[in-house]
C-alpha positions as CSV (number, residue, x, y, z in Angstrom):
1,X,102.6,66.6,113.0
2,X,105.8,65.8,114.9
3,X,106.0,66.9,118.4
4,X,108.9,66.4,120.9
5,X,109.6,62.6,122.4
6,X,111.3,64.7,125.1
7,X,111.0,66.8,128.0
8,X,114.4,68.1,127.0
9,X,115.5,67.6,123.5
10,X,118.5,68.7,122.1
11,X,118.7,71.0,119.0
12,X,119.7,68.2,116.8
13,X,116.6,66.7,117.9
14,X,114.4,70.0,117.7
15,X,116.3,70.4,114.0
16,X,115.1,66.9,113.0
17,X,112.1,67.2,113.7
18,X,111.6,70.9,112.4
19,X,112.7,69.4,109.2
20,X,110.2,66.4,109.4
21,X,107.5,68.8,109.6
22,X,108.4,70.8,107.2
23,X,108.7,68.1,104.6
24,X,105.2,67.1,105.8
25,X,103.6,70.6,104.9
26,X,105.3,70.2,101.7
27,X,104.2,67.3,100.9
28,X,101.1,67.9,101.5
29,X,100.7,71.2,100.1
30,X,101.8,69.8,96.8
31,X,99.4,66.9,96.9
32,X,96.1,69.2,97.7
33,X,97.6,71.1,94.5
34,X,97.5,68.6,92.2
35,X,94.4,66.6,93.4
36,X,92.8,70.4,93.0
37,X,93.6,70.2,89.4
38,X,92.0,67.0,89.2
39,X,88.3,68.5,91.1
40,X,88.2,71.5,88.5
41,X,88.2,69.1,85.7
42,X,85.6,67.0,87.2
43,X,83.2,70.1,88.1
44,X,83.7,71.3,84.6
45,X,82.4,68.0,83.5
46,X,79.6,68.0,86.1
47,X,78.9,71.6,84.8
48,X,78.9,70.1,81.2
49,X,76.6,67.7,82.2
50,X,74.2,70.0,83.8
51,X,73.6,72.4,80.8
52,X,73.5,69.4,78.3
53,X,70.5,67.7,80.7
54,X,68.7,71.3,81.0
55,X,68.8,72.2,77.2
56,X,68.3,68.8,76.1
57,X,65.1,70.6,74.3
58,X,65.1,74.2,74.9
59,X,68.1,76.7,74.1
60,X,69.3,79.3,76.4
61,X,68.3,83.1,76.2
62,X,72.3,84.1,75.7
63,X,75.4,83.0,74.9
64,X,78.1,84.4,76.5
65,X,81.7,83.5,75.2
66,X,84.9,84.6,77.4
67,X,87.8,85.1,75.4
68,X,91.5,84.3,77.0
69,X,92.5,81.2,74.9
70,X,92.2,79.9,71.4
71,X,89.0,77.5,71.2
72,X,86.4,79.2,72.7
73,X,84.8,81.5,70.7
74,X,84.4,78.6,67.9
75,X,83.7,76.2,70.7
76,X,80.8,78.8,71.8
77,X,79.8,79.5,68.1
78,X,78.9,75.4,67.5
79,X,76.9,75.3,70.6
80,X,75.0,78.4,69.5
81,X,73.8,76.2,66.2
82,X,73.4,73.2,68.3
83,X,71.1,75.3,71.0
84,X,69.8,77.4,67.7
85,X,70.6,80.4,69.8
86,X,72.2,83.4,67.6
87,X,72.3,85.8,70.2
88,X,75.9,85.7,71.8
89,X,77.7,88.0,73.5
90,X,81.8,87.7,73.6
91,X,83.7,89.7,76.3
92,X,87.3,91.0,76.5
93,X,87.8,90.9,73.0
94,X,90.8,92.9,71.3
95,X,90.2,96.3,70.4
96,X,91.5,95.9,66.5
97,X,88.9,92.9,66.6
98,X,85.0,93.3,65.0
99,X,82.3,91.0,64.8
100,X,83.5,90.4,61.1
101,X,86.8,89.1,61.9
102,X,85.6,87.0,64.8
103,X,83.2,85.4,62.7
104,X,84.6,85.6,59.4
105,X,87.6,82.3,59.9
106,X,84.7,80.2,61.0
107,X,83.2,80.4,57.8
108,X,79.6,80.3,59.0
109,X,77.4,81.4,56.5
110,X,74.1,82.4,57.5
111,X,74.3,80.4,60.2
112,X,74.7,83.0,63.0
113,X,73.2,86.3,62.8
114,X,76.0,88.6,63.0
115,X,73.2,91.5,64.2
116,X,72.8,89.2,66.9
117,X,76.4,89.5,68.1
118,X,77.4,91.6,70.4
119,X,81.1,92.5,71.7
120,X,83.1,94.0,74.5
121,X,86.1,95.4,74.5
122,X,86.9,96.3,78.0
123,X,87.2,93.7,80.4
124,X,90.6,92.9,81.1
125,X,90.6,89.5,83.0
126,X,88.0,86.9,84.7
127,X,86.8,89.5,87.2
128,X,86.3,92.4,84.6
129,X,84.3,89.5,81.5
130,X,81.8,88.7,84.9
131,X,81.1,92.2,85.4
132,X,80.8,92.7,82.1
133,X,78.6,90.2,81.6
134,X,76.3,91.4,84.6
135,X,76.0,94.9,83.2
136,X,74.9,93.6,79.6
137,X,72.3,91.3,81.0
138,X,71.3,94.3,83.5
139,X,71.2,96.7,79.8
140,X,69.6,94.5,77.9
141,X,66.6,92.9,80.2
142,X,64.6,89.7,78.5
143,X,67.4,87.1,79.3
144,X,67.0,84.6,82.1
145,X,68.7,82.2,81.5
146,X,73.0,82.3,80.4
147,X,75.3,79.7,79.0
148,X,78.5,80.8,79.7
149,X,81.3,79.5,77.7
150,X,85.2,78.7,78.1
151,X,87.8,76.5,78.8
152,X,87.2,73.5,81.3
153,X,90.0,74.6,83.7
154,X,88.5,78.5,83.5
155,X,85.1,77.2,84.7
156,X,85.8,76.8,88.6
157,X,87.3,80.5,88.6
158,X,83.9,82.1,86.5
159,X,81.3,80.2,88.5
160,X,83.0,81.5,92.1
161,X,83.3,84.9,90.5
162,X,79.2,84.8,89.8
163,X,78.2,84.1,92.9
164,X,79.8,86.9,94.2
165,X,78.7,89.6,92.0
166,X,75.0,87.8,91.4
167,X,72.5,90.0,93.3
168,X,69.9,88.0,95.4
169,X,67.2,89.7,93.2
170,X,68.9,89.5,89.8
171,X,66.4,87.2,87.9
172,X,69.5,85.3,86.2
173,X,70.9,81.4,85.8
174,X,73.9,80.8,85.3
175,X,75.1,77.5,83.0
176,X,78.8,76.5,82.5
177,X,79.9,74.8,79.2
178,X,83.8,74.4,79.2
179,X,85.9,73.4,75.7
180,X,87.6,70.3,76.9
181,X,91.6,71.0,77.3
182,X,94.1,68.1,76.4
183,X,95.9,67.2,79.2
184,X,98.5,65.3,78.0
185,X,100.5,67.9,76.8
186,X,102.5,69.9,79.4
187,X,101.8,73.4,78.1
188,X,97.7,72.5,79.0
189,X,99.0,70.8,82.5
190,X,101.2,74.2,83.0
191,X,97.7,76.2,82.3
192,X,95.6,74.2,84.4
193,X,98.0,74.5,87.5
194,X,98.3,77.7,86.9
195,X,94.7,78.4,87.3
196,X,94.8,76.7,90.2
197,X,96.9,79.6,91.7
198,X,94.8,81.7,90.0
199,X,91.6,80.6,91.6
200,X,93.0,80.5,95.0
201,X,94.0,84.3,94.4
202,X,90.9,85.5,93.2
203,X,88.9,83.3,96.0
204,X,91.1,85.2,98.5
205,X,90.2,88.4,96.6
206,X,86.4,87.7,96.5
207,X,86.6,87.5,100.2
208,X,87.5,91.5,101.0
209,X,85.8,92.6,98.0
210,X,82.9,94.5,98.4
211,X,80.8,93.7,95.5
212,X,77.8,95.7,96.8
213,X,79.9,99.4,95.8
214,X,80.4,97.5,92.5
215,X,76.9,96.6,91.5
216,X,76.1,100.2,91.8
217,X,78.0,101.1,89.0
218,X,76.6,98.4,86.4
């Protein structure tokens, strides 16, 4: 940073320099921002990466889709028939939605086993479709090992979020499969920055949150 030349320095001087340093922070604020946007596309990818190598020949025990953005749940269905895994669980759908009408547009057949698709209708945001999640898994016993699905940029924000709640002596592993986002238009760069702030909140959130009260309830 800029420090004072002087032993006495005038308040031009101090004004300068206040104003070089402030332009610095800026600056650099704004470039750690973007260059973050850049880091949770490539640890989506990594994540992508990871659950392709470990179910190259096995299938996970659940799929769990997070709804929030268009994409996903059809994204999540055609990795269920790649994996030849019908049991799928979608969180924080819309109440007037069924299992019918999220499955009915995709025109599936008897591909998926609808009986093998579960819903839930009350998580509100990331925090709520974890915890969710958590207390189906702790319901339902007999899975191990969960894919979970959404967008790319959503993926940094769910995986942080999981190893908060997690319990050291829950059983479960957690994959990541994120539905690649096109960047070059500005409404998906104006999502991804967003969750960037988003992220950062929820980080600093995780941080005073006692998750230990939490996990009594699910």
């Amino acid at each position: 940073m800029f420090s004072s030349k002087y032993t006495f320095e005038t308040k031009e001087t101090r004004s300068i320099r206040y104003l070089k340093n402030g332009f610095l922070y800026l600056f650099s604020f704004i470039f750690l921002y973007i260059i973050s946007g850049y880091f949770f596309i490539l640890l989506s990818d990594n994540e992508n990466n990871k659950t392709l190598e470990k179910f190259f020949k096995t299938s996970p025990d659940l799929i769990v889709i997070f709804t929030g953005d268009s994409g996903r749940i059809p994204y999540g269905v055609k990795l269920a028939k790649k994996f030849n895994q019908s049991n799928i669980f979608i969180t924080g759908v819309y109440n007037k939605n069924s299992v019918e009408t999220l499955l009915n547009p995709l025109q599936l057949g008897d591909e998926i086993d609808g009986n093998l698709l579960e819903i839930d209708y009350f998580a509100r945001n990331t925090v709520e479709n974890c915890l969710s999640t958590l207390r189906y898994l702790r319901q339902k016993k007999g899975f191990k090992e969960i894919l979970i699905v959404s967008h790319d940029y959503h993926i940094p924000r769910i995986k942080v979020i999981f190893n908060k709640v997690l319990a050291d002596d829950d059983p479960y592993k957690i994959y990541y499969s994120g539905f690649t986002t096109d960047y070059s238009e500005w409404r998906n760069l104006k999502i991804l920055y967003t969750e960037v702030y988003k992220f950062i909140r929820t980080y600093a959130f995780l941080m005073i949150w006692d998750s230990e009260s939490e996990s009594l309830t699910i």
